[in-house]
C-alpha positions in Angstrom: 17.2 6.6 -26.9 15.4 8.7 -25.4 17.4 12.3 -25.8 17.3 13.3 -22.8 21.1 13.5 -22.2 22.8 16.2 -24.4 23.0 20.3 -25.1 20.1 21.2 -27.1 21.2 22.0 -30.6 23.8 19.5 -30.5 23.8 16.3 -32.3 22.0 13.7 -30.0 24.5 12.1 -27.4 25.5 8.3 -28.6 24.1 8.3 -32.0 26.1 8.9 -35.0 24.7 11.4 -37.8 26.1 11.4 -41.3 25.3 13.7 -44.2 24.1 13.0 -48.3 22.5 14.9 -50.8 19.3 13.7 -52.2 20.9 13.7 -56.1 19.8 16.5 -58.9 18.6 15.4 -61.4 17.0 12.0 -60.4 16.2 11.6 -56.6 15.2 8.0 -55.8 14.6 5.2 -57.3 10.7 4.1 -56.1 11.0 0.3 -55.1 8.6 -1.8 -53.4 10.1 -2.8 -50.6 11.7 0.6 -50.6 15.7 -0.3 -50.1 18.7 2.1 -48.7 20.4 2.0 -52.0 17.3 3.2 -53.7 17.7 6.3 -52.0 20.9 7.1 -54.4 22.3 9.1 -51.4 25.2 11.1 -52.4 28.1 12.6 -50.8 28.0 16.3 -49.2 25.3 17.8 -47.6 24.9 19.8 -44.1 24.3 18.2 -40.7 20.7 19.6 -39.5 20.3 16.6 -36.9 20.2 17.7 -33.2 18.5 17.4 -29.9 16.5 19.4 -29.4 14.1 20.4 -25.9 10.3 21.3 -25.2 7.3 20.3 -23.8 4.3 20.6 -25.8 5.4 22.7 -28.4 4.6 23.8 -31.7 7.3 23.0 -34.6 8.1 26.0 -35.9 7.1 26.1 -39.6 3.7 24.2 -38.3 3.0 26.9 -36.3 0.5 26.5 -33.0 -2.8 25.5 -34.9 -1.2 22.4 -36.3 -1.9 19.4 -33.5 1.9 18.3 -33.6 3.9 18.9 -30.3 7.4 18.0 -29.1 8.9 16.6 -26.8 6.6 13.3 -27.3 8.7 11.6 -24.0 10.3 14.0 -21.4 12.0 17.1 -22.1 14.3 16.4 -25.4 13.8 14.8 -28.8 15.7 14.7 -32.2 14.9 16.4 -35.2 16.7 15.2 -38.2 17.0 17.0 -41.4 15.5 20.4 -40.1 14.9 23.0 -42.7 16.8 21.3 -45.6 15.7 23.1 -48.6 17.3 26.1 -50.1 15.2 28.7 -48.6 17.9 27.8 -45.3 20.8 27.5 -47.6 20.3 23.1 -47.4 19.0 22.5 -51.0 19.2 18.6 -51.4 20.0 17.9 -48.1 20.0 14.8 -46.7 20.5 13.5 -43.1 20.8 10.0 -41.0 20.7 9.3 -37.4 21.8 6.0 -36.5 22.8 3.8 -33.5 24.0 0.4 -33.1 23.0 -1.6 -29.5 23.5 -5.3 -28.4 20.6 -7.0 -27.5 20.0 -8.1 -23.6 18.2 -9.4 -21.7 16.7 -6.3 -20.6 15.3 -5.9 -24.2 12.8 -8.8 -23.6 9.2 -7.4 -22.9 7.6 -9.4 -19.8 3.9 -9.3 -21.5 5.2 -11.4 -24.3 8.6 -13.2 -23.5 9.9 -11.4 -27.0 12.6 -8.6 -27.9 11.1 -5.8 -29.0 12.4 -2.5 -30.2 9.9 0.5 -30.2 10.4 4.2 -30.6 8.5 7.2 -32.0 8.7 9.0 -35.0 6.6 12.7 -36.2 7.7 13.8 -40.6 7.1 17.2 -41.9 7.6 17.2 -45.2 6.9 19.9 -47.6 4.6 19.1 -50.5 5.7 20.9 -53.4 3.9 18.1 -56.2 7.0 17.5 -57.6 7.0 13.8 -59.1 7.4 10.9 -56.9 10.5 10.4 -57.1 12.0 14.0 -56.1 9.6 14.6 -53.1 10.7 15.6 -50.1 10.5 11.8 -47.6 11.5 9.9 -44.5 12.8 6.7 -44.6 13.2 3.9 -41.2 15.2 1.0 -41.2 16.0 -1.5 -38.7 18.7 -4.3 -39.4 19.9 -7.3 -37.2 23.6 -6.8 -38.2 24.7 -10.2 -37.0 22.3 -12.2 -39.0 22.5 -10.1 -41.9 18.9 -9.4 -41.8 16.5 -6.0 -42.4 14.1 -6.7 -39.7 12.0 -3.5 -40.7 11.6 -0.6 -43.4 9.2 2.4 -43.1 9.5 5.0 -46.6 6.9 7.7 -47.5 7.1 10.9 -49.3 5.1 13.5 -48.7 1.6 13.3 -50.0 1.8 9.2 -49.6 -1.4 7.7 -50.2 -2.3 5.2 -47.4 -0.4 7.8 -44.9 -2.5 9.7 -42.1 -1.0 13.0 -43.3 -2.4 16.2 -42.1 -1.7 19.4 -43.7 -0.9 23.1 -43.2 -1.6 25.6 -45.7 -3.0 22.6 -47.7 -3.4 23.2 -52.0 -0.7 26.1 -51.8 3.0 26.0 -52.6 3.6 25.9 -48.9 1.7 23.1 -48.3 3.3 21.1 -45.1 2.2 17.6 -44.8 2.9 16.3 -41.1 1.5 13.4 -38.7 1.3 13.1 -35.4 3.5 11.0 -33.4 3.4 7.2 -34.4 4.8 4.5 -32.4 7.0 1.9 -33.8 7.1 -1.4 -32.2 9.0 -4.3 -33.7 8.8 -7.4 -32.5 9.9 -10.1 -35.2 10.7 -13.5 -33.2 13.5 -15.1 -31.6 14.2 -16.6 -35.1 15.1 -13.0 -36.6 16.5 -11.3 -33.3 18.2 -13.2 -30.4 20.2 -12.2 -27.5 23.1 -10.9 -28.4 22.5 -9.9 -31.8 23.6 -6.8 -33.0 20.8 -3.8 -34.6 21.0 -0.9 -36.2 18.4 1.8 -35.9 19.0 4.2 -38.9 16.5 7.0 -39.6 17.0 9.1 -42.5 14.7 12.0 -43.7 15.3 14.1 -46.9 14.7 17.7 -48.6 13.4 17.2 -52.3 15.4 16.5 -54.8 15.3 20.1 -56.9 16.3 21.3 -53.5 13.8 23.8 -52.7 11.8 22.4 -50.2 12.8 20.7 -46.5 12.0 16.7 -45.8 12.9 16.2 -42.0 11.3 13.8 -38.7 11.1 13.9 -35.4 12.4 11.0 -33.1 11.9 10.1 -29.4 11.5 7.3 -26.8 14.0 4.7 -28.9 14.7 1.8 -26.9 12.9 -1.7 -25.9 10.0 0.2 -24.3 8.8 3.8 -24.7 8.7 5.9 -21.3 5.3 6.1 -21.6 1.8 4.4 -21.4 1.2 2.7 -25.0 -1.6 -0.1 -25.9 -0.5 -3.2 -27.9 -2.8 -5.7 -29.8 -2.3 -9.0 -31.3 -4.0 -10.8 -33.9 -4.3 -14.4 -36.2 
């Protein structure tokens, strides 16, 4: 999980990446909880997902004033979806990187006594204004496999309310909306994910729908704990 393994500009070693095409005309269909098949993924598509290595540097369409930097752990990362618009010759591109792990008892965190499964994630997504529903977006989702259960979704699209989005060249065609890296940290009880269960890990990211403009997220540190100092917090 943590990309460190692996040729750069290869797809990451152990995970399994898998190509769509966000459909033309009607992208997704919005949904509260958003779902997988909302996402009307359809076949085709180019595989932009590799590994790729740095240490504190700027993505390249961000450029160096923009505060995002890779590699969040280490000296490799993923990048799925890079450059999936038609500028690149990717219009409607869509890509997911997935893996499928067993739980152990290595996977329980000594602070709490629970399983928990934490990774990083950093989306650029272009901002072209399109409507919602063919804008450029990331989606996360986590299932427990052997009970059948979706332990956790994340979806946005670029300009997402309620998202901490930061922007380069903000109000222009090539507007870039981007966050900084945001950990992930899931957690749902021994009820929802026991030892030996079975989870899936699927992170998908996607160009717009019109195909003009590139949807794609950074991933690093996947795995029971990040390697890396983190603070947690509990509540009522």
């Amino acid at each position: 999980g943590g990309f460190e393994t692996g040729a750069p500009g290869a797809p990451p070693v152990s995970w399994t990446v898998q190509t769509f095409l966000n459909p033309n005309p009607g992208g997704v269909t919005i949904q509260t909880p958003q779902t997988r098949a909302g996402l009307n993924l359809g076949p085709g598509g180019n595989a932009l997902t590799n590994t790729v290595a740095g240490t504190n540097l700027p993505d390249p369409d961000l450029g160096a004033g923009a505060s995002l930097r890779y590699c969040r752990y280490g000296a490799q990362c993923a990048r799925v979806n890079f450059h999936s618009s038609t500028t690149f010759g990717n219009g409607n591109n869509v890509n997911s990187l997935s893996q499928t792990m067993t739980i152990s008892a290595g996977d329980v965190d000594p602070a709490d006594g629970q399983v928990h499964v934490r990774f990083v994630v950093a989306p650029v997504l272009q901002n072209p204004v399109h409507p919602v529903n063919e804008q450029p977006y990331y989606f996360v989702q986590l299932t427990n496999i052997t009970q059948t259960n979706i332990l956790y979704t994340d979806f946005n699209l670029s300009a997402q309310p309620g998202v901490p989005w930061k922007t380069v060249n903000g109000g222009t065609p090539q507007e870039i909306d981007y966050t900084d890296w945001s950990l992930v940290d899931i957690a749902p009880g021994s009820a929802l994910l026991a030892m030996g269960d079975q989870v899936k890990l699927e992170i998908i990211a996607g160009g717009c729908a019109l195909g003009g403009h590139y949807g794609e997220i950074y991933v690093d540190g996947a795995g029971s704990t990040v390697p890396g100092l983190f603070v947690s917090g509990t509540g009522p």
